[in-house]
C-alpha positions in Angstrom: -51.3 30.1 50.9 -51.3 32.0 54.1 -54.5 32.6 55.7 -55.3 34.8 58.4 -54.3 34.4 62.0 -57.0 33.1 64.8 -56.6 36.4 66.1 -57.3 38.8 63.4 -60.9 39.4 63.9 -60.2 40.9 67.2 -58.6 43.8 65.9 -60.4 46.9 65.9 -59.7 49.8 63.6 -60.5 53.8 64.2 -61.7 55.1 60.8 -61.6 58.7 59.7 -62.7 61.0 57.1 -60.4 63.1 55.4 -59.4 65.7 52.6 -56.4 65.1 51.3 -54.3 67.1 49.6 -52.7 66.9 46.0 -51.5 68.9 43.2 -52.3 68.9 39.6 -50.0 69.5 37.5 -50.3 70.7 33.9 -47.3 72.0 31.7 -45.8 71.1 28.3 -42.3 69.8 28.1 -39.8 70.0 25.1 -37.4 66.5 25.2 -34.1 66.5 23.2 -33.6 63.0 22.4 -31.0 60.9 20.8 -30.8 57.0 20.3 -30.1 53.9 17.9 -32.4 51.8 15.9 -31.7 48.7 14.6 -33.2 46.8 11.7 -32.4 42.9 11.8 -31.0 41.3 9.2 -31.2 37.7 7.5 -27.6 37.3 8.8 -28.8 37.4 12.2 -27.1 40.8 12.4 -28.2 44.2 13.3 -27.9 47.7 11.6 -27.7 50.5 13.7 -28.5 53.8 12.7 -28.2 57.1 15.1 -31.4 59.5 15.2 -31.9 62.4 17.5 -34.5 65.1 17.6 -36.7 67.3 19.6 -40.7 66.2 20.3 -43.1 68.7 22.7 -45.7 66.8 24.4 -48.1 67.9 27.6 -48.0 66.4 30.5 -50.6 65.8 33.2 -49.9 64.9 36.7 -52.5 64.1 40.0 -49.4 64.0 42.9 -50.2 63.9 46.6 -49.2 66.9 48.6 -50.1 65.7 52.5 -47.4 66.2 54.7 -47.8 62.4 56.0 -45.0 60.9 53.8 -46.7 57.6 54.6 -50.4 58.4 53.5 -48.8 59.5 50.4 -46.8 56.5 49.3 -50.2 54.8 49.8 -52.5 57.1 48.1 -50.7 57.6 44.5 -51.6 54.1 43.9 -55.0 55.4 43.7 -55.3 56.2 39.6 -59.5 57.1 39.2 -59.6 60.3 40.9 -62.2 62.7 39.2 -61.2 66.3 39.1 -63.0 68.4 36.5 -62.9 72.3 35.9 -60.1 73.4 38.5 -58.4 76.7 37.4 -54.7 75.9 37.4 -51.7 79.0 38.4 -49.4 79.7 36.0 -46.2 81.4 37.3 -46.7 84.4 35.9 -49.8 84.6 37.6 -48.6 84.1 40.8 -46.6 87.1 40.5 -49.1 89.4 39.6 -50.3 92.2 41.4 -54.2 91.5 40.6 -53.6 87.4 41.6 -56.6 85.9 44.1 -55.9 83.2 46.2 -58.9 80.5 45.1 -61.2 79.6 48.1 -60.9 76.9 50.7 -64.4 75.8 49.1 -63.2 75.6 45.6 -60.3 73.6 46.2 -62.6 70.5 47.5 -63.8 67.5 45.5 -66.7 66.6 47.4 -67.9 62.9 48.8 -71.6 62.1 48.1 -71.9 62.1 52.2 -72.4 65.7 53.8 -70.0 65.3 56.6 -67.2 67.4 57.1 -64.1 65.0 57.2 -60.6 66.4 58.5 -58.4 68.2 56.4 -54.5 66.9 56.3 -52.5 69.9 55.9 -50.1 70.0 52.7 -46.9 71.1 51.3 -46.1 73.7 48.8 -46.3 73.0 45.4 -42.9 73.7 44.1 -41.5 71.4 46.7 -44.1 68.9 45.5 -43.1 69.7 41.9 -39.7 69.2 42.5 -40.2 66.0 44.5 -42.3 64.5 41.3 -39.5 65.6 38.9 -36.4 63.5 41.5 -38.0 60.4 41.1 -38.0 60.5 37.2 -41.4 59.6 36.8 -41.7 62.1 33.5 -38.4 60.8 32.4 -39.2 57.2 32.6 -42.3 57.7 30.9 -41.0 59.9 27.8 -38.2 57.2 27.5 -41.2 54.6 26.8 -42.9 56.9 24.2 -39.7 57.6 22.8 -38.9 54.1 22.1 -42.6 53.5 20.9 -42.6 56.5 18.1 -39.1 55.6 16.9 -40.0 52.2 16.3 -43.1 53.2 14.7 -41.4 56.2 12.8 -38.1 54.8 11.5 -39.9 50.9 10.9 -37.4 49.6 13.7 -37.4 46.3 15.0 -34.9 47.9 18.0 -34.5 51.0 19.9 -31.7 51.0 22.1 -29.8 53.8 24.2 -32.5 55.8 24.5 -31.3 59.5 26.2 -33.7 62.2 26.3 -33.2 65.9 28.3 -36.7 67.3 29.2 -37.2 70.8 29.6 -40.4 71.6 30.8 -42.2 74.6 30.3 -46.0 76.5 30.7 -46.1 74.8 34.1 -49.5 75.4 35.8 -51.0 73.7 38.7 -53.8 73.9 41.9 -54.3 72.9 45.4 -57.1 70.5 45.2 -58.6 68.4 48.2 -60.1 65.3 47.3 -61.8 62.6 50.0 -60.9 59.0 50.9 -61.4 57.4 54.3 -58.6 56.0 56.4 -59.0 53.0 58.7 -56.0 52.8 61.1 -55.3 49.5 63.0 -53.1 47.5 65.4 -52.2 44.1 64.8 -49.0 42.4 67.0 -48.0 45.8 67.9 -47.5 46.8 64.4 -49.7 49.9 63.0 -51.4 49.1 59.5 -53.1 51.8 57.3 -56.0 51.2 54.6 -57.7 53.9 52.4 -60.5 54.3 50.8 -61.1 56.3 48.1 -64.2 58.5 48.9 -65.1 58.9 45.4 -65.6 55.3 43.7 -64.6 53.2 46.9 -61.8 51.9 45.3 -59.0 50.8 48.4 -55.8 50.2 48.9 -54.1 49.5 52.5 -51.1 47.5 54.4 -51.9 44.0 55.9 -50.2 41.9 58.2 -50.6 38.9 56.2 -50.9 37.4 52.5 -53.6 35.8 51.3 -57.0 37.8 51.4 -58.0 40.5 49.7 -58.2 44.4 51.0 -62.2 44.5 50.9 -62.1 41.5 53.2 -59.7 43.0 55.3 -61.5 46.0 55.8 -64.9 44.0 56.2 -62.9 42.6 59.2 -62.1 45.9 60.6 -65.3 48.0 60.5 -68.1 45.5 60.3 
């Protein structure tokens, strides 16, 4: 086990309060899918038999929109974010003539503290959008419940070459800014980030070394 250099509790760490922000995305998608399933036999073969289809399921995505590539790659591990009665933009409300921008005010999820931490700035949302879709995190995850209901639906004890084509459609989403706490530090010349999120306390961060935990690590830092 490695443990923590002699060092370590020297290093001090400049903590900040911040809104950061992310999209939510709501939209329902239509996949065409085709695959095999296989039933095993007492031969120690396996029958294959070709399905395809179409399924429409929603979809539901919290994806960070701060311009800080880095805080982002950090902060999507963060999965408990509350958000609760935001009023998602459709396209076609975008384009009309009677569309209101929603207020700076709305668009924060409050802390429970009543400071006013810094605001990253953000992207726009259809290069967010787009972004989310290139890394085939939808695809990946309608492949799994693909493989799940076929098995389920057809009695398989396989599912193999799974390809589905996802066309997604009723795509809505907001600007919402949401709290968590950053704690930046310098350790051997090396800059490490840690977050906090502002809502449950929940963190996440970089560290220099294996072996402890992130709450001791931030302990360290700010205590």
């Amino acid at each position: 086990m490695w443990f923590a250099p002699s060092n370590f509790s020297q290093v001090s760490a400049t903590v900040k309060g911040m809104y950061i922000p992310f999209y939510q995305f709501e939209a329902t998608y239509t996949s065409a899918y085709r695959a095999k399933v296989g039933y095993n036999q007492k031969s120690a073969q396996t029958t294959w038999k070709f399905v395809y289809g179409k399924a429409d399921s929603p979809v539901s995505a919290l994806v960070c929109a701060s311009t800080s590539r880095r805080e982002c790659l950090l902060l999507k591990k963060f999965k408990s974010w509350r958000t609760t009665k935001l009023h998602l933009v459709g396209v076609e409300e975008l384009t009309s003539d009677s569309f209101e921008e929603p207020s700076l005010e709305q668009s924060f999820i409050h802390c429970k503290e009543t400071s006013h931490p810094i605001k990253r700035s953000h992207q726009n949302w259809w290069d967010v959008w787009k972004e989310y879709c290139e890394q085939d995190t939808l695809y990946k995850q309608e492949q799994e419940v693909r493989i799940k209901a076929l098995k389920n639906d057809h009695k398989a004890d396989v599912v193999s070459d799974v390809y589905v084509e996802i066309t997604v459609h009723d795509l809505r989403h907001c600007l919402v800014y949401l709290p968590a706490y950053l704690a930046f530090y310098n350790f051997n010349n090396q800059d490490y980030l840690v977050a906090v999120n502002g809502q449950n306390g929940y963190l996440f961060g970089e560290r220099p070394y294996l072996g402890q935990s992130c709450l001791d690590l931030v302990k360290k830092l700010v205590m």
